[in-house]
N, C-alpha and C positions, 0 to 999 in steps of 0.2 A: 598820330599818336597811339593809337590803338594795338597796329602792328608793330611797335616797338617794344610794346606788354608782354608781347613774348619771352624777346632777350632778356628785360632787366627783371621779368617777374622773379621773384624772390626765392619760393617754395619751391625747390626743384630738388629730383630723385639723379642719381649717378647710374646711367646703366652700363654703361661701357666706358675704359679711360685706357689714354694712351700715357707712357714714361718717356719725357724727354732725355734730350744727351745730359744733362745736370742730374736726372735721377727722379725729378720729380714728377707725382700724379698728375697728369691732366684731363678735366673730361671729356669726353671725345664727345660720347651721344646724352644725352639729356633728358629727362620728362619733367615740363612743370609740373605740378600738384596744388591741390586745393589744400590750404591748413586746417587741419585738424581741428579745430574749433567746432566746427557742425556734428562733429560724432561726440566728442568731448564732454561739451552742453556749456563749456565755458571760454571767456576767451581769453588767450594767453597774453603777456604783455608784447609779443613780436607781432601781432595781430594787432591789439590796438595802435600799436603806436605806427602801421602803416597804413593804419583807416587814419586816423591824427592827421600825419601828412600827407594824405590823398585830400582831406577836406579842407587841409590848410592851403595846399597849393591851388584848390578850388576856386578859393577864398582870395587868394592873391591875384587871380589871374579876373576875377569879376571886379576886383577893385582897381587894377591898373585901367581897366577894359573901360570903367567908370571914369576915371580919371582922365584917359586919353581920350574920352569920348566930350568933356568938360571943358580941356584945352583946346581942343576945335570948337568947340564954340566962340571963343575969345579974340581966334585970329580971324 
């Protein structure tokens, strides 16, 4: 899961893009980026609300983890 943080990480700079045959930008090379929230002193709502659902999905996967753990006791 870890090295998939890469691709979907959010915060990313464009450094290079390529134009497809339709005409449009694509980006070719990429840099994630830390959100600006740490120089800021504040955090923004795009920040919150992906710490929100990093803690939510947390949250979901310790209660299935619980659940599934429940149902094997049963059978």
């Amino acid at each position: 899961m870890l090295g998939s943080l890469r691709k979907v990480w959010p915060w990313k700079i464009t450094l290079e893009s390529i134009t497809d045959r339709n005409g449009e930008m694509i980006p070719a090379v990429q840099h994630n980026t830390f959100p600006g929230f740490m120089t800021v002193g504040s955090l923004n709502s795009e920040v919150l609300i992906a710490i929100a659902l990093a803690v939510a999905g947390f949250v979901i996967v310790i209660l299935l983890e619980r659940l599934a753990g429940s149902t094997d006791k049963r059978l």
